[in-house]
HTML snippet that shows the backbone in 3Dmol.js (N, CA, C, O; Angstrom):
<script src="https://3Dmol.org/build/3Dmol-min.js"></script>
<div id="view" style="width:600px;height:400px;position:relative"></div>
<script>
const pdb = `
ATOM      1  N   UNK A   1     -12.190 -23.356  -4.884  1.00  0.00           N
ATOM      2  CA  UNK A   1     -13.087 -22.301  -5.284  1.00  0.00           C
ATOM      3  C   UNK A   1     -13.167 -21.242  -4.190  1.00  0.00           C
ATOM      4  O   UNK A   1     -13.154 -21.577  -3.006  1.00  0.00           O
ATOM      5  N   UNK A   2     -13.265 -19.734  -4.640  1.00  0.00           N
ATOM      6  CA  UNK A   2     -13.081 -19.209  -3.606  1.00  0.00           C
ATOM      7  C   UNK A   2     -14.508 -18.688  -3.421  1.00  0.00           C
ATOM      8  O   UNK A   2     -15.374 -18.553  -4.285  1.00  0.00           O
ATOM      9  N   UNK A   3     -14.580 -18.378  -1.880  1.00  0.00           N
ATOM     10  CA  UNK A   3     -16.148 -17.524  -1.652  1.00  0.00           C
ATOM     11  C   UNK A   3     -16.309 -16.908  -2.091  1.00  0.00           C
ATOM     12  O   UNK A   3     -15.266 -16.787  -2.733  1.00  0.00           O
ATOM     13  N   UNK A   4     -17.183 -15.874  -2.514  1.00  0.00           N
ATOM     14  CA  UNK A   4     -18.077 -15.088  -2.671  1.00  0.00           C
ATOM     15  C   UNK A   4     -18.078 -13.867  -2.058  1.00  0.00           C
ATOM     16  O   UNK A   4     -17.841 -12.811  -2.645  1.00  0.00           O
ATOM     17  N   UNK A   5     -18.313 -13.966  -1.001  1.00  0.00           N
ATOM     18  CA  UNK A   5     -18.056 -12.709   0.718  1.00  0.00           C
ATOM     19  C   UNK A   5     -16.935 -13.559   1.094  1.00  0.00           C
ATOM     20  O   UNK A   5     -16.467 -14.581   0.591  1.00  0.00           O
ATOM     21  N   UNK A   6     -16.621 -12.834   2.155  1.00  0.00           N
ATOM     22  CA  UNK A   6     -15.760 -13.310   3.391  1.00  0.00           C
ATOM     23  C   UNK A   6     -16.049 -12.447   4.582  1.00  0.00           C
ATOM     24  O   UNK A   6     -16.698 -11.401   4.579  1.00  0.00           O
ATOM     25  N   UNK A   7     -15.604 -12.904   5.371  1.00  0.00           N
ATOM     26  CA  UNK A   7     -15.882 -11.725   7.104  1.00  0.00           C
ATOM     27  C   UNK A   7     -14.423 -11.132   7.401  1.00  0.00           C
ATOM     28  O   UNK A   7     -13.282 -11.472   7.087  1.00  0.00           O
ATOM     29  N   UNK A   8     -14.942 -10.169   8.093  1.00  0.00           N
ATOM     30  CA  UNK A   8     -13.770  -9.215   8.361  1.00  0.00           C
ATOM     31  C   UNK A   8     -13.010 -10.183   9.337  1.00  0.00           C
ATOM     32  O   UNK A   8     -11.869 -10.043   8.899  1.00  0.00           O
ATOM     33  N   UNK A   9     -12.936 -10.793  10.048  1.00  0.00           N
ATOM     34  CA  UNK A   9     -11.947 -12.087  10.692  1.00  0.00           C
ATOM     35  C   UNK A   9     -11.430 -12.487   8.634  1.00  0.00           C
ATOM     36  O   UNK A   9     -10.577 -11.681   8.263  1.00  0.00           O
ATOM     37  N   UNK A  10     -11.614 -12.942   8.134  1.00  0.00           N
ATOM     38  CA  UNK A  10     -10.656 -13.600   6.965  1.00  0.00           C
ATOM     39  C   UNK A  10     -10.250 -12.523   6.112  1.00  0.00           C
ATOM     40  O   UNK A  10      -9.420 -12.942   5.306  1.00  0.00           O
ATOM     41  N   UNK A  11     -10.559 -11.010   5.926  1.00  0.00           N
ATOM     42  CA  UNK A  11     -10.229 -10.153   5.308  1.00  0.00           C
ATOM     43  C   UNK A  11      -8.830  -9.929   6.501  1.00  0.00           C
ATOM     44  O   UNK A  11      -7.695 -10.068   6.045  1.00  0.00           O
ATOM     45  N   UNK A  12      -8.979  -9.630   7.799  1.00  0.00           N
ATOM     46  CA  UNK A  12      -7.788  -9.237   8.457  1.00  0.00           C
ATOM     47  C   UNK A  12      -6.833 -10.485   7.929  1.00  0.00           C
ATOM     48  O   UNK A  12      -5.792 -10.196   7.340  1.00  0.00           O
ATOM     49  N   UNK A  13      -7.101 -11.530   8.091  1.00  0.00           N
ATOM     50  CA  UNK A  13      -6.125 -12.202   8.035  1.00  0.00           C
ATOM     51  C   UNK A  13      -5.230 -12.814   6.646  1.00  0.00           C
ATOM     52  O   UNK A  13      -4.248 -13.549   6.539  1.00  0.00           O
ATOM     53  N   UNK A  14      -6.076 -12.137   5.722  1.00  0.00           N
ATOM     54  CA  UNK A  14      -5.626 -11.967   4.566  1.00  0.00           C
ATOM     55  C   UNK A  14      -4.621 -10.906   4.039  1.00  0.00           C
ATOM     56  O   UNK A  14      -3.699 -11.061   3.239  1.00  0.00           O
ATOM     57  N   UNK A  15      -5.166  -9.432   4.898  1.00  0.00           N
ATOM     58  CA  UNK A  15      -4.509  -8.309   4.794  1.00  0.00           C
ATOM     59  C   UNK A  15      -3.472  -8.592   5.896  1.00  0.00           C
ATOM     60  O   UNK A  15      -2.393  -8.015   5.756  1.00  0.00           O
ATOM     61  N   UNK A  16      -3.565  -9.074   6.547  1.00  0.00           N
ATOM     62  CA  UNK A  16      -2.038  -9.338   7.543  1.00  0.00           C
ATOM     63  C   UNK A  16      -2.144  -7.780   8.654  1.00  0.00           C
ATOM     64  O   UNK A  16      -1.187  -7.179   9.141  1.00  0.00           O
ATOM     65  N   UNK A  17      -3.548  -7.468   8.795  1.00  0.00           N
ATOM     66  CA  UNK A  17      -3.958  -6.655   9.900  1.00  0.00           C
ATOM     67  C   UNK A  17      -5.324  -6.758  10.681  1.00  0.00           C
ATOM     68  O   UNK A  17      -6.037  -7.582  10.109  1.00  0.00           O
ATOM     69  N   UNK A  18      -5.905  -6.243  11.726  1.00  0.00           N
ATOM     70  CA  UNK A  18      -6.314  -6.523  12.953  1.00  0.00           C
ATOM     71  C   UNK A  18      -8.185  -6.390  11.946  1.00  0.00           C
ATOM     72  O   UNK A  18      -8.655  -6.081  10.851  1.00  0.00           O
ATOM     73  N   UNK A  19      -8.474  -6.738  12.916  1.00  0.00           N
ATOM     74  CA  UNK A  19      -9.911  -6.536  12.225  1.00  0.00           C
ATOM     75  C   UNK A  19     -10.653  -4.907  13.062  1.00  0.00           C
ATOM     76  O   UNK A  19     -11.835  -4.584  13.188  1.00  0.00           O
ATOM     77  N   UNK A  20      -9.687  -4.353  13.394  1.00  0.00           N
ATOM     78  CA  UNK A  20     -10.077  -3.552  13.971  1.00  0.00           C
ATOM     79  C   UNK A  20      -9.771  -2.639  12.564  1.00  0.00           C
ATOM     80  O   UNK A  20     -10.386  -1.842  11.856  1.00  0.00           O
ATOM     81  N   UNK A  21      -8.755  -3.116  12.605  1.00  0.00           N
ATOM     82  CA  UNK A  21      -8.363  -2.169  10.717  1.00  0.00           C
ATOM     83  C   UNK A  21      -9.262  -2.230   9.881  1.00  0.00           C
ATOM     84  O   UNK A  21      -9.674  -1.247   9.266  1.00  0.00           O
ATOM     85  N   UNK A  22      -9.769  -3.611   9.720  1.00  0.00           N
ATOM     86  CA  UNK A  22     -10.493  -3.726   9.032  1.00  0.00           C
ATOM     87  C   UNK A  22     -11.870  -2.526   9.004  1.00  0.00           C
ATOM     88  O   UNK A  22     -12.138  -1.892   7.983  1.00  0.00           O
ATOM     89  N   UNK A  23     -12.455  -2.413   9.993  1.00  0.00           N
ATOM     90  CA  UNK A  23     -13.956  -2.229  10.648  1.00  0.00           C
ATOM     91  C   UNK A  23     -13.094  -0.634  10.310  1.00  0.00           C
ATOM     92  O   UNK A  23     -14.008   0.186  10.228  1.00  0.00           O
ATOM     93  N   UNK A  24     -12.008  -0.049  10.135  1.00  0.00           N
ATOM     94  CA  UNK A  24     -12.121   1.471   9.995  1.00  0.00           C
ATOM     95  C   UNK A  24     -11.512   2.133   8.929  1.00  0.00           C
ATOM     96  O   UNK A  24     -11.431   3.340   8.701  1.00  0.00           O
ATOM     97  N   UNK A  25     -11.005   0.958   8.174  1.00  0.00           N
ATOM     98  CA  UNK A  25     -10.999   0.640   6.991  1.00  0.00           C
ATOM     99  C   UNK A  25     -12.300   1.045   6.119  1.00  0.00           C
ATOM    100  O   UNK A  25     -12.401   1.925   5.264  1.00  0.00           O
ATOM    101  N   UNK A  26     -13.375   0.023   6.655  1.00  0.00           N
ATOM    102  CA  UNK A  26     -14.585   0.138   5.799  1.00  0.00           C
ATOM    103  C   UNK A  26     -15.448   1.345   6.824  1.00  0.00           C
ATOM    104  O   UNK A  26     -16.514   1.588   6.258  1.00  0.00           O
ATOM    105  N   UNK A  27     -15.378   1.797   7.551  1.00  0.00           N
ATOM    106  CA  UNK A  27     -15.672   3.034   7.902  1.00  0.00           C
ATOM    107  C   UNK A  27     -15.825   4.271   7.639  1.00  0.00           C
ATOM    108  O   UNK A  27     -16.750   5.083   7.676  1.00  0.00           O
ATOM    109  N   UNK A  28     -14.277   4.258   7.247  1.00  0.00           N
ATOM    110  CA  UNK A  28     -13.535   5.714   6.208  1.00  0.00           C
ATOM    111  C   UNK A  28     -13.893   5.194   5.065  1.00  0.00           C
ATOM    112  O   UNK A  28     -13.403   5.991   4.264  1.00  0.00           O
ATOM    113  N   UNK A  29     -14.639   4.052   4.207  1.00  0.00           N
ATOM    114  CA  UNK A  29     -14.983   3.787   3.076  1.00  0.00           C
ATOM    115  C   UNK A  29     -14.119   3.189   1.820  1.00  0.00           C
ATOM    116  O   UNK A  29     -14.487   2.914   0.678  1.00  0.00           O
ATOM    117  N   UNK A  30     -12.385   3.054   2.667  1.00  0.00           N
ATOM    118  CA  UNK A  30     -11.764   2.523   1.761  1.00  0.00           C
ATOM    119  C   UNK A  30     -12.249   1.326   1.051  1.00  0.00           C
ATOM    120  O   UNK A  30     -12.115   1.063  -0.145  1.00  0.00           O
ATOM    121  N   UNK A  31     -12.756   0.729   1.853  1.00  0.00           N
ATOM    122  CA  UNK A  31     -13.176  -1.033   1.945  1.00  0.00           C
ATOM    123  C   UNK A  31     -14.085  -0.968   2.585  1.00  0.00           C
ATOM    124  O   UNK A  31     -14.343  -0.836   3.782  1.00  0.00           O
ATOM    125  N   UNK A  32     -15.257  -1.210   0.497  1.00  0.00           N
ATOM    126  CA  UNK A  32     -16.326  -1.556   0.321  1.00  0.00           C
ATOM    127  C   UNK A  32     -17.308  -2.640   0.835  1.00  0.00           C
ATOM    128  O   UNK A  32     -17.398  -3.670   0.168  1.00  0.00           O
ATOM    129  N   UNK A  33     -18.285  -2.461   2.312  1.00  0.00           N
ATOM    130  CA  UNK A  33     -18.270  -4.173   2.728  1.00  0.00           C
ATOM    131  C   UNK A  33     -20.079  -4.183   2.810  1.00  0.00           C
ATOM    132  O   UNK A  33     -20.602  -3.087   2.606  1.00  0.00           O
ATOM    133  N   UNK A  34     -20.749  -5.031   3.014  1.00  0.00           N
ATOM    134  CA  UNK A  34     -22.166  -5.059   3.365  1.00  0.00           C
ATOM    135  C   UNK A  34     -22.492  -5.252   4.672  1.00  0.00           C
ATOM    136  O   UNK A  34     -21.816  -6.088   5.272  1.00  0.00           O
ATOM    137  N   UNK A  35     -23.472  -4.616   5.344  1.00  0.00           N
ATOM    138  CA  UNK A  35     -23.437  -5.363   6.373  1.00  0.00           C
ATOM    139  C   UNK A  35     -24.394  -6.073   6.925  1.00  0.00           C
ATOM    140  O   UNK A  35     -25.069  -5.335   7.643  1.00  0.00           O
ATOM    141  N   UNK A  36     -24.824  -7.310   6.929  1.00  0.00           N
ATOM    142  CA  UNK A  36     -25.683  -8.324   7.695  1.00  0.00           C
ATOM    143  C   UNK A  36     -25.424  -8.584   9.379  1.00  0.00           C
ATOM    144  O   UNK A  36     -24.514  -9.031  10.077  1.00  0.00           O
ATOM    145  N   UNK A  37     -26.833  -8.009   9.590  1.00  0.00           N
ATOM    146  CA  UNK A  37     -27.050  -8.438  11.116  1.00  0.00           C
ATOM    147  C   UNK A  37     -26.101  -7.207  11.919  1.00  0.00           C
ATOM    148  O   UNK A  37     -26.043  -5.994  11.716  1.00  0.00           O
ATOM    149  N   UNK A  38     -25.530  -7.922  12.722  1.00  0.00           N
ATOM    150  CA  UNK A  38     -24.046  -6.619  13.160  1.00  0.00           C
ATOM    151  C   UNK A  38     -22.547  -6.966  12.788  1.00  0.00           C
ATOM    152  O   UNK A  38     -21.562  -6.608  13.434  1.00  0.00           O
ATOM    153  N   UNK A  39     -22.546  -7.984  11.243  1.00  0.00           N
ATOM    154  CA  UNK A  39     -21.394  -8.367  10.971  1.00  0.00           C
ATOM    155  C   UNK A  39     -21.261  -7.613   9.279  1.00  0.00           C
ATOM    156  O   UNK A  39     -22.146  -7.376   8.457  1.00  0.00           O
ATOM    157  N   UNK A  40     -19.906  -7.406   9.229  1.00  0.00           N
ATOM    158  CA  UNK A  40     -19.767  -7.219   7.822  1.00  0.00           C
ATOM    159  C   UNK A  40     -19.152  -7.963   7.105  1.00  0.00           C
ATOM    160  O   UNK A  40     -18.187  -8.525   7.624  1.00  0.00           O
ATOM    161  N   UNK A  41     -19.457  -8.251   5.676  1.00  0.00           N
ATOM    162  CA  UNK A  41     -19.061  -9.259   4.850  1.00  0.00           C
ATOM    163  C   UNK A  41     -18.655  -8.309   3.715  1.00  0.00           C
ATOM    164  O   UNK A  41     -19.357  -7.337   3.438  1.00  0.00           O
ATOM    165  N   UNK A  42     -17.130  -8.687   2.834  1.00  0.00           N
ATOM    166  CA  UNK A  42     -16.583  -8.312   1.909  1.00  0.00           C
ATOM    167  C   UNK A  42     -16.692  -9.039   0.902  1.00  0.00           C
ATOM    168  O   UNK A  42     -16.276 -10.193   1.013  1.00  0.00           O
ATOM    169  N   UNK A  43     -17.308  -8.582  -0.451  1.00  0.00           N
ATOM    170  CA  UNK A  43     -16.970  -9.225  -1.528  1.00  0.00           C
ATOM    171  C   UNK A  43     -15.775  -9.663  -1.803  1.00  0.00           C
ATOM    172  O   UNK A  43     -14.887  -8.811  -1.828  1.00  0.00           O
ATOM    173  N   UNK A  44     -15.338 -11.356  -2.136  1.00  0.00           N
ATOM    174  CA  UNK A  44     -13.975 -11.290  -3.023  1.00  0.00           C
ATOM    175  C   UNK A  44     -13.463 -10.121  -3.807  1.00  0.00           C
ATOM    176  O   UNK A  44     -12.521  -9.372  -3.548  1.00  0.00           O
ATOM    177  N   UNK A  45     -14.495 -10.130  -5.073  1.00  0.00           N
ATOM    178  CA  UNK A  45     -14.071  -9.246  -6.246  1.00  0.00           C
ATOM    179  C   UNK A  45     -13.541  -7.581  -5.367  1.00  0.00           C
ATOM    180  O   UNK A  45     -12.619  -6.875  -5.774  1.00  0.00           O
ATOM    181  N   UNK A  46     -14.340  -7.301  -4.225  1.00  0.00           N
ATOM    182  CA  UNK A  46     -13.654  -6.074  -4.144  1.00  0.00           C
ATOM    183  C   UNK A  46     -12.262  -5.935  -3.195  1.00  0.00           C
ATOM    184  O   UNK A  46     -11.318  -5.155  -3.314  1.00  0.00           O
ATOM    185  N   UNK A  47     -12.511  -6.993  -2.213  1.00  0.00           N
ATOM    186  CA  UNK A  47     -11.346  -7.093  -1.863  1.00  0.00           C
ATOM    187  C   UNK A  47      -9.732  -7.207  -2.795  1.00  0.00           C
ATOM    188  O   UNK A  47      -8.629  -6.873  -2.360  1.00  0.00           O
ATOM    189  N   UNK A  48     -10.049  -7.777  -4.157  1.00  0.00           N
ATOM    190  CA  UNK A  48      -9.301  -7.544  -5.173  1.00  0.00           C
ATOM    191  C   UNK A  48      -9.073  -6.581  -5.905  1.00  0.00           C
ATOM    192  O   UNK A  48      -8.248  -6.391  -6.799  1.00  0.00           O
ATOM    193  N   UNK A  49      -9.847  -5.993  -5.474  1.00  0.00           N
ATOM    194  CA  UNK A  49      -9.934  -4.264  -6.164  1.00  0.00           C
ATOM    195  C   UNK A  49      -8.589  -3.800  -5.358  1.00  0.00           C
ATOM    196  O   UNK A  49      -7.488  -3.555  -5.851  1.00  0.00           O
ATOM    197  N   UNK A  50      -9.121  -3.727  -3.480  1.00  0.00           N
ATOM    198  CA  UNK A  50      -8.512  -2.908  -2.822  1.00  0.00           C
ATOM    199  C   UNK A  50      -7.142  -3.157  -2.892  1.00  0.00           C
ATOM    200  O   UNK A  50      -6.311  -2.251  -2.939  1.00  0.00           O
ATOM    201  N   UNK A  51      -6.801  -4.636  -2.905  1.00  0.00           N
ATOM    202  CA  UNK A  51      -5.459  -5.001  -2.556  1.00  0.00           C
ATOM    203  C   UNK A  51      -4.276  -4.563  -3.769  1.00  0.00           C
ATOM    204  O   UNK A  51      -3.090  -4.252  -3.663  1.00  0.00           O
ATOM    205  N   UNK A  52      -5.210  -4.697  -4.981  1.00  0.00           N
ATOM    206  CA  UNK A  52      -4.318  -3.918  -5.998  1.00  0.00           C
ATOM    207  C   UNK A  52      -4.144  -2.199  -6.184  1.00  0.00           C
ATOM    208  O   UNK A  52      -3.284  -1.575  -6.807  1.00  0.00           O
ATOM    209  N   UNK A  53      -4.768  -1.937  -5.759  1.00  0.00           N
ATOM    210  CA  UNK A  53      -5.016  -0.518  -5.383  1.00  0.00           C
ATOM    211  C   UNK A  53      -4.114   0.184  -4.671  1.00  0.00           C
ATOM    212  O   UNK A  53      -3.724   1.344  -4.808  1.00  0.00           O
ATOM    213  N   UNK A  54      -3.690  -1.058  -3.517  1.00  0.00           N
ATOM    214  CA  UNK A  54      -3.045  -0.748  -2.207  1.00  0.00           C
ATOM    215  C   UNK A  54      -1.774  -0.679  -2.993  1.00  0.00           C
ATOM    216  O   UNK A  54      -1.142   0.339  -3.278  1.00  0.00           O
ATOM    217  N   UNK A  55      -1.468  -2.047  -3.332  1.00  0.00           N
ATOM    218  CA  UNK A  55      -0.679  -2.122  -4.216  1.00  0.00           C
ATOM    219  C   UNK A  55       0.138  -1.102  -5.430  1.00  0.00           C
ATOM    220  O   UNK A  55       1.351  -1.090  -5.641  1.00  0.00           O
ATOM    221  N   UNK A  56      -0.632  -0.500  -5.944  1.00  0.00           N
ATOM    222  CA  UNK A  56      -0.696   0.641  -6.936  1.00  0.00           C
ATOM    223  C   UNK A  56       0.223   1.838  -6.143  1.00  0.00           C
ATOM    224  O   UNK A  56       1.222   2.335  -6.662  1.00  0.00           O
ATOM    225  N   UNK A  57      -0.350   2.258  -4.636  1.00  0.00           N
ATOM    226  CA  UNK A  57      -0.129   3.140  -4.399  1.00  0.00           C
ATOM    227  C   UNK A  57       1.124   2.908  -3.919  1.00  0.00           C
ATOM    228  O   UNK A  57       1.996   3.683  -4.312  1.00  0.00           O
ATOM    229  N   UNK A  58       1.463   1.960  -3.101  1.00  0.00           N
ATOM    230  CA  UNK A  58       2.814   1.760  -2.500  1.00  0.00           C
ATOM    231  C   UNK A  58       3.751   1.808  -3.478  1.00  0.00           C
ATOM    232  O   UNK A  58       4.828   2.243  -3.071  1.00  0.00           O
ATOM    233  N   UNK A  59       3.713   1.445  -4.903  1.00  0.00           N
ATOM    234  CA  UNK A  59       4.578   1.334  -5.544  1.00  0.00           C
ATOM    235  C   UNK A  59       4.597   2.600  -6.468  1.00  0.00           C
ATOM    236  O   UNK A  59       5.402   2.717  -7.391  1.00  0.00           O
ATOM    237  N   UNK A  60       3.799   3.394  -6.200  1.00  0.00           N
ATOM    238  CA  UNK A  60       3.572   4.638  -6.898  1.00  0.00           C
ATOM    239  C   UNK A  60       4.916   5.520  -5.270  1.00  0.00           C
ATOM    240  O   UNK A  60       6.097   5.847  -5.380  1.00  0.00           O
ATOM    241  N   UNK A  61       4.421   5.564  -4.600  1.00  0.00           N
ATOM    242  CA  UNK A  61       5.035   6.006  -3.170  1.00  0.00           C
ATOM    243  C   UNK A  61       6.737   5.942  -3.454  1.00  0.00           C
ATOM    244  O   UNK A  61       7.591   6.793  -3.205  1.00  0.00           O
ATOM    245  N   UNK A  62       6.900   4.292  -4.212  1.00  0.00           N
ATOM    246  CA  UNK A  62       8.812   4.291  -4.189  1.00  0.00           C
ATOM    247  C   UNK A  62       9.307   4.852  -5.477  1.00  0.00           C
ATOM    248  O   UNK A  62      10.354   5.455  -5.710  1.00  0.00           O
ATOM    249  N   UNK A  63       8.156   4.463  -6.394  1.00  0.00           N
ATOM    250  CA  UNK A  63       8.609   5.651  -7.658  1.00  0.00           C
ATOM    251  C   UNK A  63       8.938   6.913  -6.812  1.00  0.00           C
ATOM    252  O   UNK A  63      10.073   7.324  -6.575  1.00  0.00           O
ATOM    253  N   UNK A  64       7.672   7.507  -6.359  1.00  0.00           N
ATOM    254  CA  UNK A  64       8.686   8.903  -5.962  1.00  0.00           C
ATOM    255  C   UNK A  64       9.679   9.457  -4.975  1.00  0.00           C
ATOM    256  O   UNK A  64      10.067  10.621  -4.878  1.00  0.00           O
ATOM    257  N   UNK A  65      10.135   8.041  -4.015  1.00  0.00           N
ATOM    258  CA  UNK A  65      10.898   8.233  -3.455  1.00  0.00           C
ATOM    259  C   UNK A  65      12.400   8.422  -4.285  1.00  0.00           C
ATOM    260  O   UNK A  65      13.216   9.343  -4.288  1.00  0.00           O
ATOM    261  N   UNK A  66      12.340   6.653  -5.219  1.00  0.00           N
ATOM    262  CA  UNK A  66      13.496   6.994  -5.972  1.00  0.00           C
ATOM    263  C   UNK A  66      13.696   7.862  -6.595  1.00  0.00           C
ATOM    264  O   UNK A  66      14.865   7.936  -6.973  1.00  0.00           O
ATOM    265  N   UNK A  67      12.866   8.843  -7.004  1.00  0.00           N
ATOM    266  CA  UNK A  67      12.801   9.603  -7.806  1.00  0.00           C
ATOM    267  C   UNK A  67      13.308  11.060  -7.580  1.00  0.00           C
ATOM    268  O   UNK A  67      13.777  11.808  -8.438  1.00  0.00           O
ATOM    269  N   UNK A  68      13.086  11.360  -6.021  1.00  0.00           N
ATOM    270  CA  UNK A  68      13.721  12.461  -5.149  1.00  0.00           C
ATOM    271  C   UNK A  68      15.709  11.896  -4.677  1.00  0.00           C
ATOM    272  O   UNK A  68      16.705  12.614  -4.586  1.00  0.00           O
ATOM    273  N   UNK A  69      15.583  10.581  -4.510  1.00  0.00           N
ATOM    274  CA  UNK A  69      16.681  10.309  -4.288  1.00  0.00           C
ATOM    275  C   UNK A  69      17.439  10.580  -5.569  1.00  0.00           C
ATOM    276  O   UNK A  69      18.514  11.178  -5.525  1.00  0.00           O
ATOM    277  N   UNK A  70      17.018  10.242  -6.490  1.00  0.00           N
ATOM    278  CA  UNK A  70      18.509  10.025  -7.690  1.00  0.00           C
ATOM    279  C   UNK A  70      18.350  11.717  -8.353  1.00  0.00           C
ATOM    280  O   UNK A  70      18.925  11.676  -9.441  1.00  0.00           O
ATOM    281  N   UNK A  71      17.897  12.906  -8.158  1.00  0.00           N
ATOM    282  CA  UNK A  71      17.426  14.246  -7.967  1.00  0.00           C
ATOM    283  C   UNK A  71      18.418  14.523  -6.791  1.00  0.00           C
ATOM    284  O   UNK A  71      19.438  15.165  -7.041  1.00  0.00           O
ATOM    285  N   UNK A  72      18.177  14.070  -5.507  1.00  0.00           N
ATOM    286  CA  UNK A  72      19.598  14.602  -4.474  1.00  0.00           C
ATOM    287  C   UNK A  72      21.162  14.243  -4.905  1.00  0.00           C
ATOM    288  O   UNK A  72      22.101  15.037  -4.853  1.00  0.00           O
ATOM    289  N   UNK A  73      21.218  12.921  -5.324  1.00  0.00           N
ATOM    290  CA  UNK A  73      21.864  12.382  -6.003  1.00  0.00           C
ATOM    291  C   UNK A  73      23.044  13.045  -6.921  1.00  0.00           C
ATOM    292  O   UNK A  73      24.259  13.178  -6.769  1.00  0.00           O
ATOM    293  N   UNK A  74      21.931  13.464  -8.142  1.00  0.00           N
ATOM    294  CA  UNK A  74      22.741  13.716  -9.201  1.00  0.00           C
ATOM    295  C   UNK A  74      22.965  15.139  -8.627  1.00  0.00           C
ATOM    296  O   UNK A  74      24.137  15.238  -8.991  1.00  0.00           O
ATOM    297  N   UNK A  75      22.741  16.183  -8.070  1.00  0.00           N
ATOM    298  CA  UNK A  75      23.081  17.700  -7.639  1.00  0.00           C
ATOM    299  C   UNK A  75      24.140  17.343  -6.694  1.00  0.00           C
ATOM    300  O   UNK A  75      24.955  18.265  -6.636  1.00  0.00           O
ATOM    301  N   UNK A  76      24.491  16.220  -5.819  1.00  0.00           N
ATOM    302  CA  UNK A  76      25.469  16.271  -5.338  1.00  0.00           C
ATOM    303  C   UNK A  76      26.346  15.962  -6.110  1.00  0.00           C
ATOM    304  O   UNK A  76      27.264  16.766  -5.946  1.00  0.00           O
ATOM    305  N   UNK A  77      26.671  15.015  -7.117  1.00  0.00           N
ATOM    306  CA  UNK A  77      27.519  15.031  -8.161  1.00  0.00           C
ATOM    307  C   UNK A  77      28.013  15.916  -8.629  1.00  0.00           C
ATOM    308  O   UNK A  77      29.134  16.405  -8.487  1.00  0.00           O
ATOM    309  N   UNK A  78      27.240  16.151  -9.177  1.00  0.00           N
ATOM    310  CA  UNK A  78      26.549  17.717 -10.062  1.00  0.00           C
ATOM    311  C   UNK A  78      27.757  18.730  -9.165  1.00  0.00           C
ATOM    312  O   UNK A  78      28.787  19.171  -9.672  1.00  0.00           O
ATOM    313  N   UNK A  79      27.391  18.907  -7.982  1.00  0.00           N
ATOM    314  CA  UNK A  79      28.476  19.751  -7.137  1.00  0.00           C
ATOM    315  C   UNK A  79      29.578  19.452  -6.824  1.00  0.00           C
ATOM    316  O   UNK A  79      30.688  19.925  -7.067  1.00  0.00           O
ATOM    317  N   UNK A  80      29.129  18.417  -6.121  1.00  0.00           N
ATOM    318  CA  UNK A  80      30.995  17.653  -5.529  1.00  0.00           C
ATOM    319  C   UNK A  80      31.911  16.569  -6.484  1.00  0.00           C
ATOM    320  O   UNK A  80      32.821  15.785  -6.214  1.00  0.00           O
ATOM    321  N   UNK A  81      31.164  16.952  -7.793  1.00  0.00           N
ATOM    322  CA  UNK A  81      31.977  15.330  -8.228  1.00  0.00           C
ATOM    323  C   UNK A  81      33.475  15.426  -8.291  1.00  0.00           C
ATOM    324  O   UNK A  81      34.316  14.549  -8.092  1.00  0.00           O
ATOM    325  N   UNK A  82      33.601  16.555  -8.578  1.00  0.00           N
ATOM    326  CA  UNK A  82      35.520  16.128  -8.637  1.00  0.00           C
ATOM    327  C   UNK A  82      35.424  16.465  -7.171  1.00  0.00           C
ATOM    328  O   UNK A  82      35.743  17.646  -7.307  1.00  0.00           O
ATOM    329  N   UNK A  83      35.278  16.370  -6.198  1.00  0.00           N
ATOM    330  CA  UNK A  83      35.669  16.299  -5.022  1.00  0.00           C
ATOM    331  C   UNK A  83      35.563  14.767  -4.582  1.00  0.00           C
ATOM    332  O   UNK A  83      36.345  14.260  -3.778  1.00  0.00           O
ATOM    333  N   UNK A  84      34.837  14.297  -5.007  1.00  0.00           N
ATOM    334  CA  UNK A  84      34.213  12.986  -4.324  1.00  0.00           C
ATOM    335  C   UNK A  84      35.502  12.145  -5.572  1.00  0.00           C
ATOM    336  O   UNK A  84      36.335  11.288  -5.276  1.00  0.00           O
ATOM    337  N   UNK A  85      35.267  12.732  -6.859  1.00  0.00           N
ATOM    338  CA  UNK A  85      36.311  11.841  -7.525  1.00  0.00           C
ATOM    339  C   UNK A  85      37.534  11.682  -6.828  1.00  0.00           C
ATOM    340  O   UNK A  85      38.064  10.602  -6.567  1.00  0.00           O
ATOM    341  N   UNK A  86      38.007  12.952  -6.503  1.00  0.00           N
ATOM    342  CA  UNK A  86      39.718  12.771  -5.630  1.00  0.00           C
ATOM    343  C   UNK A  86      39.855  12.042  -4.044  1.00  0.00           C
ATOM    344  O   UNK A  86      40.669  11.284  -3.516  1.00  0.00           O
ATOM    345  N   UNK A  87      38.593  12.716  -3.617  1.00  0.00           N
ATOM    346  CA  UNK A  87      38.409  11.613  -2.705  1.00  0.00           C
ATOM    347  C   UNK A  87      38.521   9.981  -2.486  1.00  0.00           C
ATOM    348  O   UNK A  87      38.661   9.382  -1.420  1.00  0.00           O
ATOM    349  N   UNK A  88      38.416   9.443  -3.822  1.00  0.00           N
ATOM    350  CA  UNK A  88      37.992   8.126  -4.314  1.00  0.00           C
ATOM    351  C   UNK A  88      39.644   7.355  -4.653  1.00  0.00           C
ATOM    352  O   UNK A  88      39.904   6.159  -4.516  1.00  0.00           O
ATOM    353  N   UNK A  89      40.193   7.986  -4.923  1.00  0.00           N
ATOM    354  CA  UNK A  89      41.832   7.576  -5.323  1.00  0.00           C
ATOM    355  C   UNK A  89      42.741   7.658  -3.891  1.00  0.00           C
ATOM    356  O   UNK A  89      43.946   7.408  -3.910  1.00  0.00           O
TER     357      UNK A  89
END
`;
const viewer = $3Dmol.createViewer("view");
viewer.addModel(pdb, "pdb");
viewer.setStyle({}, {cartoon: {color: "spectrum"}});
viewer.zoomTo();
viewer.render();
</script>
């Protein structure tokens, strides 16, 4: 069963970064946290928010990388292809 909260020590080490990330992370407000005493605690549920989110964007990021690549791509074709064809034989 999983907790409820967690502390920014098990959020870093979940996210596979420092808890310093963490703490400016939820600073800049990416990551929603509460804070008790002088510690902050993250909901599960939102930590599941963020990570798909994160998620979302990175893979939004290689869409448009591939997307500029096969665009350079096809204009070099587009230009050189019978060059690159004779080249090829």
């Amino acid at each position: 069963m999983l907790k409820e909260y967690l502390s920014t020590y098990q959020v870093s080490k979940i996210l596979g970064i420092s808890r310093i990330a963490v703490f400016k992370k939820i600073q800049k407000g990416y990551l929603k946290a509460e804070k008790v005493g002088r510690s902050y605690i993250i909901k599960t549920d939102i930590l599941k928010e963020y990570v798909l989110k994160e998620k979302e964007k990175k893979e939004n990021k290689i869409l448009e990388k591939k997307a500029i690549i096969d665009k350079v791509v096809n204009k070099v074709v587009e230009e050189y292809g019978e060059t690159l064809r004779l080249l090829s034989q």
